[in-house]
N, C-alpha and C positions, 0 to 999 in steps of 0.2 A: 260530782265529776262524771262528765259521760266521756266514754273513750270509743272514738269514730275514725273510720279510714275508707276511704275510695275504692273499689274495684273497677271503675272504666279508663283504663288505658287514654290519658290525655294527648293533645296532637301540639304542638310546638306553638308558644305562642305570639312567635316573629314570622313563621315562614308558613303556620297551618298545617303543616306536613305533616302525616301519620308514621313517617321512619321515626321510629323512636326506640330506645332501648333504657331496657336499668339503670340508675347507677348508685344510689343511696336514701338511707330513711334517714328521718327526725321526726322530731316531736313540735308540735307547736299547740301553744297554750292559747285558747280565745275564751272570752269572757262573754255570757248572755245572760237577759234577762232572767230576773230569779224566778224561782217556784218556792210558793210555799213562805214568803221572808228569806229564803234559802240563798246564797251569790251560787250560782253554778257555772261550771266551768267546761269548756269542750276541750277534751286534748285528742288533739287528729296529727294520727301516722302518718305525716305528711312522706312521700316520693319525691325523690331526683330524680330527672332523666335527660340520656345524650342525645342530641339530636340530630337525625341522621345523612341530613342534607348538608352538602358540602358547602355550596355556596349561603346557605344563613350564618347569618353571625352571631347569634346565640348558641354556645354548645352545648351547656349544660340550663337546665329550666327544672323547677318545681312547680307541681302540679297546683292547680290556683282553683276556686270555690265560689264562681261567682254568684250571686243572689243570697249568697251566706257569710263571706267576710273578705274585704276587701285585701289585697294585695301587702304584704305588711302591716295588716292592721291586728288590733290583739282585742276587739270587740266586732259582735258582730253586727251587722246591719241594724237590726231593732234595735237594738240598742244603743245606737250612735243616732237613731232617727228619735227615740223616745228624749234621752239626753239634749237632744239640738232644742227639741220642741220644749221644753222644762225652762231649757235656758234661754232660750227666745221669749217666752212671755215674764219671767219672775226676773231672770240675771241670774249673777254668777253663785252669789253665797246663799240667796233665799233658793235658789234652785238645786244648790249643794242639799241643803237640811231636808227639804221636801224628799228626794230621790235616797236620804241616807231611812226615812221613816217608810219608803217602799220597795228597804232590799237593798238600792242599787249608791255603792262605797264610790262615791268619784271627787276629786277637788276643785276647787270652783273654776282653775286656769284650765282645768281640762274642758268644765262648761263652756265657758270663755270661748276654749280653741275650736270645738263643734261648731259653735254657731258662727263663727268669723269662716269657717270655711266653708261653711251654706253658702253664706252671701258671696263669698270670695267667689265659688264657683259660676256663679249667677253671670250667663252673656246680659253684654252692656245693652241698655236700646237705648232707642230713641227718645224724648223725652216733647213730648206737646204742650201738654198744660203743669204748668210748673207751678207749686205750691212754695214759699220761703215764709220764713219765720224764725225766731232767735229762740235758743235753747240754751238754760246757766247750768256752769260748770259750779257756781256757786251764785245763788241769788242776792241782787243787789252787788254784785262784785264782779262778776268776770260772766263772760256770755258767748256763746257760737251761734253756728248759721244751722239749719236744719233745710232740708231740699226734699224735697217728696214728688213724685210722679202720681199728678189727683186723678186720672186716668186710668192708674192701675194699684190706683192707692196704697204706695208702699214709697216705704224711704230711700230716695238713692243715691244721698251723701251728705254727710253731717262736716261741717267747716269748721276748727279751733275756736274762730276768731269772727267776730259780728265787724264789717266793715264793709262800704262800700266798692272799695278797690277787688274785696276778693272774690266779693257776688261778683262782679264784672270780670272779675279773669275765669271764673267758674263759665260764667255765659259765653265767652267766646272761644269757651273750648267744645260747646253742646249747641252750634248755632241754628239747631231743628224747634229748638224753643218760640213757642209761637202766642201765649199767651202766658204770663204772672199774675197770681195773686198774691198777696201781699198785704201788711198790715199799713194803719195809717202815718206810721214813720217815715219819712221821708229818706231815713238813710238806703233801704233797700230801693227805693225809687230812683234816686239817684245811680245807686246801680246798675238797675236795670237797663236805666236811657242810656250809660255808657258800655253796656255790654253786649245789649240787644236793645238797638234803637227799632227794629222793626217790628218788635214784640209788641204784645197788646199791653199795660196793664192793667189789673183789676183789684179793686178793693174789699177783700173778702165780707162777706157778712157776720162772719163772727166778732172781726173785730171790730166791725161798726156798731152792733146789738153790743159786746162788751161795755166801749167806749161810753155809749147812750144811759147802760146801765149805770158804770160810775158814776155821771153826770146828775143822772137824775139822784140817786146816791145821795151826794151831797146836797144838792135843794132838799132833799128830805129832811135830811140834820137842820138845814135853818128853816125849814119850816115847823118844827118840833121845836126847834127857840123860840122863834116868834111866839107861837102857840102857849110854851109855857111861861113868858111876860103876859101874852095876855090873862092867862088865866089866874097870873099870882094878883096881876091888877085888881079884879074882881074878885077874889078872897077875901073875907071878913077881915077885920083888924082888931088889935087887942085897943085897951081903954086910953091908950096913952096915944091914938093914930098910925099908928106903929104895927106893922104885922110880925110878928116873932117867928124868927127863922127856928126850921129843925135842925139837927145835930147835920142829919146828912146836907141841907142847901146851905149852911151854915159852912161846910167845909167845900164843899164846890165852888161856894164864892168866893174862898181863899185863895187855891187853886187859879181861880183863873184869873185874879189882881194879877196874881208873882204870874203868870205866862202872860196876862199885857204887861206889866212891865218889861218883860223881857222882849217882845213884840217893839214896843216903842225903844228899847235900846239895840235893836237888831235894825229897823226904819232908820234908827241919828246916826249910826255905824255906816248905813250904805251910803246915806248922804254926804260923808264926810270922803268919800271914795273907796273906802275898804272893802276887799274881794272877799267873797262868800267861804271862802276855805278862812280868813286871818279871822271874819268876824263869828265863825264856827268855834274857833280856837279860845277866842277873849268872851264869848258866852257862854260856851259849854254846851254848844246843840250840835246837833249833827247838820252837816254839809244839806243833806237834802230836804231837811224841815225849812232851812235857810230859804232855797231857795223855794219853794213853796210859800213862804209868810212874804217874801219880796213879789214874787210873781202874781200874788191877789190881791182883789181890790178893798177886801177890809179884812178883819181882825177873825181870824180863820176859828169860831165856835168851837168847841171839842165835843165828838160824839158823844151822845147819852143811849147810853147802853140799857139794851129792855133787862129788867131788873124786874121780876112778880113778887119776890120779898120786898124789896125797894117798895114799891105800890102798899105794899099790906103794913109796913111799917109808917109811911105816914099817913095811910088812914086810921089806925090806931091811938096816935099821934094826935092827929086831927079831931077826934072820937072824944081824947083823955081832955082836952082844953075844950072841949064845948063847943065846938066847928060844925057845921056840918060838913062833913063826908061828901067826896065825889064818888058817884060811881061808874066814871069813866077813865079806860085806863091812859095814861099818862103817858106811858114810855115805852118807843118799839124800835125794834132792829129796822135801822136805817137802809143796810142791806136785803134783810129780807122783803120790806116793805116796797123797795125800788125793782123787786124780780117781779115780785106780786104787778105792781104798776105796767110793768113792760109787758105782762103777759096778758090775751085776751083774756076778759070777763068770762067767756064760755068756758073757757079751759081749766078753768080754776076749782080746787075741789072743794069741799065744802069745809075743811077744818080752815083752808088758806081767804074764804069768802069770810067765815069769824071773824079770823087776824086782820083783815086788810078796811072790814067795813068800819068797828071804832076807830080808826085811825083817821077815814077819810072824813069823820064829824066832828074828828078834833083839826081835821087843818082840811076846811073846807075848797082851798083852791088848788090841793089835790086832783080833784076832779079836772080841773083845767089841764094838769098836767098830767094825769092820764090819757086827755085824749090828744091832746101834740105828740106824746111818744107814739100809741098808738096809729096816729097819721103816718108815722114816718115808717114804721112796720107795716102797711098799708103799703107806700110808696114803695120800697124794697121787694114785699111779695108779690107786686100787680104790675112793678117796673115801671109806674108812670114819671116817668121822667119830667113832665112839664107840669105838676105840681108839684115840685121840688123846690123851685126858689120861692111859691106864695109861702109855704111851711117855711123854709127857712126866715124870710120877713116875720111871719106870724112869733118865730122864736126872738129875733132879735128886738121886738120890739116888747116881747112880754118882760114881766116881772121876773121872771126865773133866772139868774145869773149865770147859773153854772153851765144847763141845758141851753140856755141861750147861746154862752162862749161855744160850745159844740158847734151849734150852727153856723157860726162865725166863722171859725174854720172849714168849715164845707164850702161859705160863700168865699173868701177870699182865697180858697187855692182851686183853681178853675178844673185843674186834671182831675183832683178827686168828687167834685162835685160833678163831673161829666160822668166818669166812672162808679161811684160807688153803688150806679143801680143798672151798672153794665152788664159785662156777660157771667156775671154769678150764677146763675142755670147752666151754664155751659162747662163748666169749670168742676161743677158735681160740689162746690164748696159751700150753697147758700144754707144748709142745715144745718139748725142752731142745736 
Protein backbone atom coordinates (compact mmCIF):
# COMPACT_ATOMS: atom_id res chain seq x y z
CA UNK A 1 0.00 0.00 0.00
CA UNK A 2 1.58 3.37 -1.01
CA UNK A 3 0.05 6.41 0.80
CA UNK A 4 0.20 9.68 -1.56
CA UNK A 5 -1.30 13.23 -1.33
CA UNK A 6 -1.02 16.43 -3.49
CA UNK A 7 0.54 19.59 -2.58
CA UNK A 8 -0.44 22.00 -5.59
CA UNK A 9 -3.42 23.92 -4.69
CA UNK A 10 -5.96 22.78 -7.64
CA UNK A 11 -8.14 25.51 -9.61
CA UNK A 12 -11.90 24.85 -9.91
CA UNK A 13 -12.86 22.45 -12.36
CA UNK A 14 -16.23 24.26 -13.95
CA UNK A 15 -15.06 27.80 -13.84
CA UNK A 16 -10.95 27.38 -13.87
CA UNK A 17 -10.66 29.93 -11.30
CA UNK A 18 -7.86 29.97 -8.77
CA UNK A 19 -10.23 31.41 -5.59
CA UNK A 20 -10.27 28.51 -3.97
CA UNK A 21 -10.32 27.75 -0.25
CA UNK A 22 -10.30 24.37 2.22
CA UNK A 23 -12.83 22.53 3.04
CA UNK A 24 -12.24 18.69 3.93
CA UNK A 25 -10.12 15.51 3.55
CA UNK A 26 -10.83 11.79 2.71
CA UNK A 27 -9.38 8.90 1.69
CA UNK A 28 -9.73 7.32 -1.41
CA UNK A 29 -8.54 3.77 -2.37
CA UNK A 30 -7.13 3.06 -6.18
CA UNK A 31 -5.92 -0.12 -7.31
CA UNK A 32 -2.50 -0.41 -9.67
CA UNK A 33 -0.71 -2.67 -11.37
CA UNK A 34 1.27 -5.18 -9.07
CA UNK A 35 4.94 -5.48 -8.18
CA UNK A 36 6.52 -8.21 -7.61
CA UNK A 37 2.96 -10.92 -7.87
CA UNK A 38 2.17 -8.20 -5.24
CA UNK A 39 -1.90 -6.37 -5.85
CA UNK A 40 -0.87 -2.89 -4.65
CA UNK A 41 -2.90 -0.24 -3.64
CA UNK A 42 -2.70 3.76 -3.73
CA UNK A 43 -4.62 5.37 -0.93
CA UNK A 44 -4.45 9.28 -1.53
CA UNK A 45 -5.48 12.07 0.95
CA UNK A 46 -7.69 13.23 -1.37
CA UNK A 47 -9.00 17.41 -0.64
CA UNK A 48 -12.18 19.27 -0.72
CA UNK A 49 -12.38 22.58 -1.78
CA UNK A 50 -15.00 25.83 -2.05
CA UNK A 51 -15.04 27.52 -4.58
CA UNK A 52 -14.68 31.07 -4.63
CA UNK A 53 -16.46 32.53 -7.52
CA UNK A 54 -19.95 33.51 -7.15
CA UNK A 55 -21.24 33.03 -10.25
CA UNK A 56 -19.95 29.00 -10.85
CA UNK A 57 -22.20 26.62 -9.99
CA UNK A 58 -20.01 24.25 -8.42
CA UNK A 59 -19.31 25.00 -4.78
CA UNK A 60 -17.76 22.48 -3.47
CA UNK A 61 -15.03 20.12 -5.89
CA UNK A 62 -12.32 17.57 -5.08
CA UNK A 63 -9.23 17.68 -6.32
CA UNK A 64 -9.06 15.20 -9.49
CA UNK A 65 -5.51 13.36 -10.75
CA UNK A 66 -5.51 13.33 -14.36
CA UNK A 67 -3.10 11.09 -16.27
CA UNK A 68 -3.25 8.82 -12.99
CA UNK A 69 -7.02 7.83 -12.32
CA UNK A 70 -9.91 8.82 -13.59
CA UNK A 71 -12.80 10.80 -11.96
CA UNK A 72 -14.56 8.12 -9.70
CA UNK A 73 -12.67 5.53 -10.75
CA UNK A 74 -11.00 3.03 -8.12
CA UNK A 75 -8.03 1.77 -10.87
CA UNK A 76 -5.80 3.45 -12.31
CA UNK A 77 -5.19 4.26 -15.96
CA UNK A 78 -2.49 1.26 -16.65
CA UNK A 79 -4.36 -0.80 -15.48
CA UNK A 80 -7.80 -0.31 -16.89
CA UNK A 81 -5.48 0.03 -20.34
CA UNK A 82 -3.61 -3.42 -19.67
CA UNK A 83 -7.31 -5.05 -18.55
CA UNK A 84 -9.08 -3.51 -21.84
CA UNK A 85 -6.14 -5.03 -23.87
CA UNK A 86 -6.32 -8.78 -22.12
CA UNK A 87 -9.89 -8.64 -22.78
CA UNK A 88 -9.94 -7.45 -26.33
CA UNK A 89 -7.82 -10.24 -27.66
CA UNK A 90 -8.76 -13.60 -25.20
CA UNK A 91 -12.51 -12.27 -23.74
CA UNK A 92 -14.06 -12.24 -20.66
CA UNK A 93 -13.08 -15.58 -18.62
CA UNK A 94 -9.76 -16.81 -20.58
CA UNK A 95 -8.73 -13.09 -19.78
CA UNK A 96 -9.87 -13.35 -16.09
CA UNK A 97 -7.39 -16.57 -15.48
CA UNK A 98 -4.61 -15.04 -17.59
CA UNK A 99 -4.49 -11.57 -15.44
CA UNK A 100 -5.33 -13.79 -12.05
CA UNK A 101 -1.62 -15.76 -13.05
CA UNK A 102 0.12 -12.02 -13.35
CA UNK A 103 -1.13 -10.48 -10.03
CA UNK A 104 -3.98 -8.62 -11.37
CA UNK A 105 -7.72 -10.11 -9.10
CA UNK A 106 -10.55 -8.84 -11.52
CA UNK A 107 -13.95 -10.77 -12.72
CA UNK A 108 -14.63 -11.42 -16.02
CA UNK A 109 -17.96 -8.72 -16.12
CA UNK A 110 -15.58 -6.20 -15.08
CA UNK A 111 -13.30 -7.39 -18.43
CA UNK A 112 -16.43 -7.38 -20.09
CA UNK A 113 -17.14 -3.70 -18.96
CA UNK A 114 -13.43 -2.23 -19.99
CA UNK A 115 -13.62 -3.34 -23.33
CA UNK A 116 -17.44 -2.19 -24.14
CA UNK A 117 -16.44 1.06 -23.03
CA UNK A 118 -13.29 1.35 -25.48
CA UNK A 119 -15.51 0.81 -28.18
CA UNK A 120 -18.55 2.70 -26.65
CA UNK A 121 -16.27 5.65 -26.43
CA UNK A 122 -15.06 5.32 -29.99
CA UNK A 123 -16.52 8.57 -32.51
CA UNK A 124 -18.83 7.05 -35.15
CA UNK A 125 -17.26 7.55 -38.99
CA UNK A 126 -17.81 6.97 -41.95
CA UNK A 127 -17.84 3.84 -43.50
CA UNK A 128 -16.63 3.26 -47.52
CA UNK A 129 -15.76 -0.05 -48.09
CA UNK A 130 -17.97 -2.36 -46.09
CA UNK A 131 -16.98 -5.84 -45.37
CA UNK A 132 -20.44 -8.38 -44.27
CA UNK A 133 -20.47 -11.77 -43.23
CA UNK A 134 -22.47 -14.11 -40.90
CA UNK A 135 -21.10 -14.89 -37.52
CA UNK A 136 -23.06 -18.15 -34.98
CA UNK A 137 -24.18 -17.52 -31.93
CA UNK A 138 -24.27 -21.32 -32.25
CA UNK A 139 -23.12 -23.33 -35.28
CA UNK A 140 -25.52 -24.99 -37.51
CA UNK A 141 -28.36 -23.28 -35.33
CA UNK A 142 -28.55 -19.63 -34.99
CA UNK A 143 -26.26 -16.92 -36.80
CA UNK A 144 -25.62 -12.91 -36.87
CA UNK A 145 -24.46 -10.37 -39.19
CA UNK A 146 -20.87 -9.14 -38.62
CA UNK A 147 -20.02 -5.44 -40.31
CA UNK A 148 -16.26 -4.37 -40.54
CA UNK A 149 -14.87 -1.16 -41.85
CA UNK A 150 -11.98 -3.07 -44.59
CA UNK A 151 -10.52 0.41 -44.73
CA UNK A 152 -9.60 0.59 -41.39
CA UNK A 153 -9.94 -2.82 -40.61
CA UNK A 154 -11.87 -3.00 -37.47
CA UNK A 155 -15.44 -4.09 -36.54
CA UNK A 156 -18.12 -1.65 -36.49
CA UNK A 157 -21.27 -3.61 -35.60
CA UNK A 158 -22.10 -7.10 -34.97
CA UNK A 159 -26.29 -7.71 -35.85
CA UNK A 160 -28.31 -10.62 -33.51
CA UNK A 161 -29.92 -11.77 -36.57
CA UNK A 162 -28.51 -12.94 -40.39
CA UNK A 163 -31.47 -11.43 -42.60
CA UNK A 164 -31.81 -9.43 -45.34
CA UNK A 165 -34.36 -6.82 -44.09
CA UNK A 166 -31.73 -5.92 -41.31
CA UNK A 167 -28.60 -5.64 -43.59
CA UNK A 168 -30.84 -3.15 -45.45
CA UNK A 169 -32.04 -1.15 -42.53
CA UNK A 170 -28.30 -1.15 -41.25
CA UNK A 171 -27.54 0.39 -44.95
CA UNK A 172 -29.77 3.15 -44.91
CA UNK A 173 -28.83 4.30 -41.82
CA UNK A 174 -24.92 4.66 -43.08
CA UNK A 175 -25.74 5.87 -46.73
CA UNK A 176 -21.79 6.89 -47.25
CA UNK A 177 -21.31 3.17 -48.08
CA UNK A 178 -19.92 2.87 -51.44
CA UNK A 179 -18.71 -0.55 -52.04
CA UNK A 180 -19.61 -4.42 -50.20
CA UNK A 181 -17.97 -7.27 -50.12
CA UNK A 182 -19.72 -10.03 -49.44
CA UNK A 183 -20.02 -13.74 -49.59
CA UNK A 184 -21.57 -15.78 -52.33
CA UNK A 185 -25.03 -16.05 -50.59
CA UNK A 186 -27.38 -14.24 -52.08
CA UNK A 187 -29.17 -13.40 -48.90
CA UNK A 188 -26.74 -10.42 -48.13
CA UNK A 189 -27.00 -9.43 -51.93
CA UNK A 190 -30.32 -9.00 -51.59
CA UNK A 191 -29.72 -6.75 -49.04
CA UNK A 192 -27.54 -4.70 -50.16
CA UNK A 193 -29.68 -3.87 -53.64
CA UNK A 194 -32.47 -2.82 -51.09
CA UNK A 195 -30.48 -0.74 -48.82
CA UNK A 196 -27.83 0.74 -50.97
CA UNK A 197 -28.71 0.39 -54.54
CA UNK A 198 -25.96 2.73 -55.46
CA UNK A 199 -23.35 0.63 -53.71
CA UNK A 200 -20.88 -1.37 -55.75
CA UNK A 201 -20.91 -5.06 -54.80
CA UNK A 202 -18.08 -7.39 -54.67
CA UNK A 203 -17.49 -10.94 -54.16
CA UNK A 204 -14.76 -11.33 -51.79
CA UNK A 205 -11.89 -13.84 -52.71
CA UNK A 206 -11.90 -15.67 -49.65
CA UNK A 207 -14.94 -16.88 -50.23
CA UNK A 208 -14.55 -17.77 -53.79
CA UNK A 209 -10.91 -19.74 -52.94
CA UNK A 210 -13.10 -21.30 -49.88
CA UNK A 211 -15.88 -22.34 -52.11
CA UNK A 212 -13.43 -23.67 -54.98
CA UNK A 213 -11.77 -25.53 -52.29
CA UNK A 214 -14.89 -27.54 -51.05
CA UNK A 215 -15.59 -28.24 -54.68
CA UNK A 216 -12.59 -29.54 -55.55
CA UNK A 217 -12.82 -31.41 -51.93
CA UNK A 218 -15.40 -33.48 -53.09
CA UNK A 219 -14.00 -34.50 -56.76
CA UNK A 220 -11.22 -35.78 -54.62
CA UNK A 221 -13.35 -38.25 -52.65
CA UNK A 222 -14.76 -39.65 -56.00
CA UNK A 223 -11.75 -39.78 -57.54
CA UNK A 224 -10.26 -41.91 -54.58
CA UNK A 225 -13.44 -44.28 -55.31
CA UNK A 226 -12.91 -44.55 -58.69
CA UNK A 227 -9.40 -45.21 -58.21
CA UNK A 228 -10.02 -47.82 -55.54
CA UNK A 229 -12.65 -49.88 -57.99
CA UNK A 230 -10.08 -49.83 -60.28
CA UNK A 231 -7.40 -51.05 -58.46
CA UNK A 232 -9.47 -53.75 -56.53
CA UNK A 233 -10.34 -54.67 -60.36
CA UNK A 234 -6.83 -55.59 -61.09
CA UNK A 235 -5.94 -57.39 -57.76
CA UNK A 236 -5.24 -61.01 -57.89
CA UNK A 237 -8.22 -63.42 -57.04
CA UNK A 238 -8.33 -66.31 -54.78
CA UNK A 239 -8.93 -70.14 -56.58
CA UNK A 240 -12.64 -69.98 -56.60
CA UNK A 241 -12.61 -66.33 -58.90
CA UNK A 242 -13.54 -64.69 -56.12
CA UNK A 243 -11.25 -61.93 -54.43
CA UNK A 244 -11.62 -62.29 -50.68
CA UNK A 245 -12.49 -59.26 -48.84
CA UNK A 246 -10.39 -58.10 -45.53
CA UNK A 247 -12.09 -57.65 -42.25
CA UNK A 248 -11.93 -53.87 -42.77
CA UNK A 249 -13.57 -53.64 -46.77
CA UNK A 250 -15.65 -56.32 -45.65
CA UNK A 251 -17.30 -53.92 -43.15
CA UNK A 252 -17.16 -50.77 -45.34
CA UNK A 253 -19.36 -52.69 -47.68
CA UNK A 254 -21.83 -53.14 -45.02
CA UNK A 255 -21.90 -49.71 -44.10
CA UNK A 256 -22.63 -48.51 -47.07
CA UNK A 257 -25.73 -51.28 -48.55
CA UNK A 258 -27.58 -49.99 -45.09
CA UNK A 259 -26.79 -46.06 -46.18
CA UNK A 260 -28.10 -47.03 -50.03
CA UNK A 261 -30.68 -48.36 -48.70
CA UNK A 262 -31.60 -45.63 -46.89
CA UNK A 263 -30.70 -43.34 -49.87
CA UNK A 264 -33.16 -45.18 -52.09
CA UNK A 265 -35.89 -44.79 -49.14
CA UNK A 266 -35.20 -41.18 -48.69
CA UNK A 267 -35.42 -40.78 -53.08
CA UNK A 268 -39.29 -43.10 -52.79
CA UNK A 269 -40.11 -40.68 -49.75
CA UNK A 270 -39.57 -37.40 -51.82
CA UNK A 271 -41.35 -38.85 -54.68
CA UNK A 272 -44.36 -39.72 -52.89
CA UNK A 273 -44.37 -35.73 -51.81
CA UNK A 274 -43.00 -35.86 -48.43
CA UNK A 275 -41.11 -32.68 -47.00
CA UNK A 276 -37.61 -32.92 -45.87
CA UNK A 277 -38.16 -32.26 -42.06
CA UNK A 278 -41.36 -35.62 -42.08
CA UNK A 279 -39.02 -37.69 -44.26
CA UNK A 280 -35.92 -36.81 -41.53
CA UNK A 281 -38.45 -37.87 -38.85
CA UNK A 282 -39.59 -41.49 -40.54
CA UNK A 283 -35.67 -42.33 -41.39
CA UNK A 284 -33.86 -41.14 -38.60
CA UNK A 285 -31.35 -38.55 -40.42
CA UNK A 286 -30.90 -35.39 -39.99
CA UNK A 287 -32.63 -32.53 -41.81
CA UNK A 288 -29.57 -31.47 -43.50
CA UNK A 289 -28.09 -34.75 -44.93
CA UNK A 290 -31.75 -34.87 -46.42
CA UNK A 291 -31.37 -32.37 -48.28
CA UNK A 292 -27.87 -32.93 -49.42
CA UNK A 293 -28.71 -36.76 -50.76
CA UNK A 294 -31.98 -34.93 -52.66
CA UNK A 295 -30.03 -32.13 -54.04
CA UNK A 296 -27.17 -34.43 -55.86
CA UNK A 297 -26.99 -36.15 -58.63
CA UNK A 298 -26.05 -39.63 -57.41
CA UNK A 299 -25.38 -41.77 -54.48
CA UNK A 300 -23.26 -39.29 -52.34
CA UNK A 301 -19.62 -41.77 -51.62
CA UNK A 302 -18.53 -41.40 -47.92
CA UNK A 303 -15.19 -40.03 -47.31
CA UNK A 304 -12.15 -42.39 -46.82
CA UNK A 305 -10.18 -41.15 -44.29
CA UNK A 306 -6.17 -41.36 -44.67
CA UNK A 307 -5.57 -44.13 -42.31
CA UNK A 308 -1.34 -45.26 -42.27
CA UNK A 309 -2.40 -48.11 -40.00
CA UNK A 310 -5.28 -48.85 -42.22
CA UNK A 311 -2.31 -49.14 -45.24
CA UNK A 312 0.08 -51.23 -43.10
CA UNK A 313 -2.75 -53.62 -42.10
CA UNK A 314 -3.66 -54.72 -45.37
CA UNK A 315 -0.56 -54.90 -46.60
CA UNK A 316 0.20 -57.39 -43.96
CA UNK A 317 -3.00 -58.85 -44.87
CA UNK A 318 -2.04 -59.08 -48.37
CA UNK A 319 1.55 -60.35 -47.46
CA UNK A 320 -0.13 -63.43 -45.14
CA UNK A 321 -2.35 -64.78 -48.28
CA UNK A 322 0.36 -64.67 -50.82
CA UNK A 323 -0.53 -61.33 -52.63
CA UNK A 324 1.64 -59.20 -53.66
CA UNK A 325 1.87 -56.05 -52.00
CA UNK A 326 1.33 -52.60 -53.26
CA UNK A 327 3.58 -50.05 -52.50
CA UNK A 328 1.48 -47.37 -53.22
CA UNK A 329 -0.33 -45.54 -50.64
CA UNK A 330 -3.97 -45.95 -51.07
CA UNK A 331 -5.73 -43.29 -48.81
CA UNK A 332 -5.32 -39.42 -48.34
CA UNK A 333 -7.09 -36.60 -46.72
CA UNK A 334 -9.48 -35.36 -49.14
CA UNK A 335 -9.12 -32.08 -47.65
CA UNK A 336 -5.70 -31.78 -47.42
CA UNK A 337 -5.09 -33.04 -50.86
CA UNK A 338 -7.68 -30.23 -52.34
CA UNK A 339 -5.50 -27.12 -50.37
CA UNK A 340 -2.46 -28.94 -51.76
CA UNK A 341 -4.29 -28.76 -55.51
CA UNK A 342 -5.30 -25.07 -55.01
CA UNK A 343 -1.96 -23.94 -54.10
CA UNK A 344 0.81 -23.20 -56.69
CA UNK A 345 3.43 -25.85 -57.33
CA UNK A 346 6.25 -23.30 -56.36
CA UNK A 347 4.79 -22.63 -53.01
CA UNK A 348 4.63 -26.00 -51.90
CA UNK A 349 7.20 -27.36 -49.40
CA UNK A 350 8.86 -30.30 -49.65
CA UNK A 351 6.99 -32.68 -46.94
CA UNK A 352 3.42 -31.21 -48.80
CA UNK A 353 5.46 -32.10 -52.73
CA UNK A 354 5.72 -36.14 -50.86
CA UNK A 355 2.08 -36.06 -49.80
CA UNK A 356 0.54 -34.65 -52.95
CA UNK A 357 2.92 -36.47 -55.74
CA UNK A 358 1.56 -40.41 -54.82
CA UNK A 359 -1.65 -39.20 -54.96
CA UNK A 360 -1.55 -37.58 -58.40
CA UNK A 361 -0.30 -41.28 -59.74
CA UNK A 362 -3.02 -42.89 -58.14
CA UNK A 363 -5.72 -40.60 -59.88
CA UNK A 364 -3.98 -39.41 -62.76
CA UNK A 365 -6.75 -36.85 -63.93
CA UNK A 366 -5.67 -35.02 -61.02
CA UNK A 367 -3.41 -33.32 -63.04
CA UNK A 368 -6.37 -31.91 -65.16
CA UNK A 369 -7.81 -30.58 -62.34
CA UNK A 370 -5.06 -28.99 -60.78
CA UNK A 371 -4.57 -26.90 -63.69
CA UNK A 372 -8.55 -25.64 -64.20
CA UNK A 373 -8.30 -24.58 -60.44
CA UNK A 374 -5.18 -23.04 -60.97
CA UNK A 375 -6.51 -21.09 -64.06
CA UNK A 376 -9.09 -19.63 -62.08
CA UNK A 377 -6.49 -18.39 -59.25
CA UNK A 378 -4.69 -17.06 -62.40
CA UNK A 379 -7.85 -15.20 -63.44
CA UNK A 380 -8.66 -13.75 -59.91
CA UNK A 381 -4.82 -12.58 -59.42
CA UNK A 382 -4.19 -10.95 -63.02
CA UNK A 383 -8.21 -9.88 -62.94
CA UNK A 384 -8.49 -11.02 -66.57
CA UNK A 385 -11.88 -10.93 -66.92
CA UNK A 386 -12.39 -12.12 -70.47
CA UNK A 387 -11.17 -15.42 -69.92
CA UNK A 388 -13.49 -16.02 -67.55
CA UNK A 389 -16.40 -17.59 -69.44
CA UNK A 390 -13.67 -19.93 -71.90
CA UNK A 391 -12.79 -21.44 -68.05
CA UNK A 392 -16.02 -21.60 -67.13
CA UNK A 393 -17.05 -23.62 -70.53
CA UNK A 394 -13.77 -25.66 -70.15
CA UNK A 395 -15.41 -26.54 -66.43
CA UNK A 396 -18.85 -27.27 -67.57
CA UNK A 397 -18.02 -29.43 -70.08
CA UNK A 398 -15.29 -31.58 -68.04
CA UNK A 399 -15.82 -34.59 -66.21
CA UNK A 400 -15.50 -33.06 -62.70
CA UNK A 401 -19.04 -32.80 -61.20
CA UNK A 402 -18.67 -31.00 -58.45
CA UNK A 403 -15.95 -28.15 -59.73
CA UNK A 404 -18.01 -28.07 -62.65
CA UNK A 405 -21.58 -27.21 -60.60
CA UNK A 406 -19.25 -24.25 -59.10
CA UNK A 407 -18.84 -22.99 -62.45
CA UNK A 408 -22.33 -23.34 -63.16
CA UNK A 409 -23.24 -21.08 -60.77
CA UNK A 410 -20.69 -18.18 -61.80
CA UNK A 411 -22.26 -18.61 -65.38
CA UNK A 412 -25.87 -18.50 -64.48
CA UNK A 413 -25.90 -15.63 -61.96
CA UNK A 414 -24.59 -12.75 -64.28
CA UNK A 415 -23.92 -10.19 -61.07
CA UNK A 416 -21.51 -12.53 -59.64
CA UNK A 417 -19.75 -13.59 -62.62
CA UNK A 418 -19.22 -9.70 -63.53
CA UNK A 419 -18.05 -9.26 -60.01
CA UNK A 420 -16.23 -11.87 -58.51
CA UNK A 421 -12.90 -10.47 -60.21
CA UNK A 422 -14.04 -6.83 -59.57
CA UNK A 423 -12.64 -4.56 -57.37
CA UNK A 424 -11.05 -7.04 -54.92
CA UNK A 425 -7.70 -4.90 -54.76
CA UNK A 426 -9.68 -2.11 -53.86
CA UNK A 427 -11.41 -3.49 -51.07
CA UNK A 428 -7.79 -4.70 -49.29
CA UNK A 429 -9.84 -8.05 -49.08
CA UNK A 430 -8.24 -10.34 -51.89
CA UNK A 431 -5.61 -12.07 -49.41
CA UNK A 432 -6.14 -15.49 -48.80
Amino acid sequence: MVRVRAKVTPRCPSCSGSRVSYHSTYRRRVRDLPWQGRPVQILIRCRRFRCGNEDCPRKIFAERFPGIVEPRGRETGRLCRVVTLVGYGMGGLPACRLLEHLGIVVRRDTVLRRVKARIRGRPECKVRVLGVDDWAWRKQQTYGTILMDLEQRRVIDLMPVRSADSFADWLRSHPDVEIITRDRCGLYANGGREGAPGARQVIDRYHLIRNLCEAVERDVQQMQVRAQVELEQIRPSDGDGRRKLTWIEARRQRCRQARYQRYLAVLDLHRQGHTQLAIADKIGIGPTTIARWMSGHSFPERHIRSDRRRDQARHVQDTARGMHPSQTRKHFSAGRIASLLVKPPGMLSGAQIRYVEPFLRLCPDAHRLRKLVLQFRGILRWQKVDKLAGWIDQLVASKFLFIGQFARTLRDDPEERGQCVGAATDTGSEKV
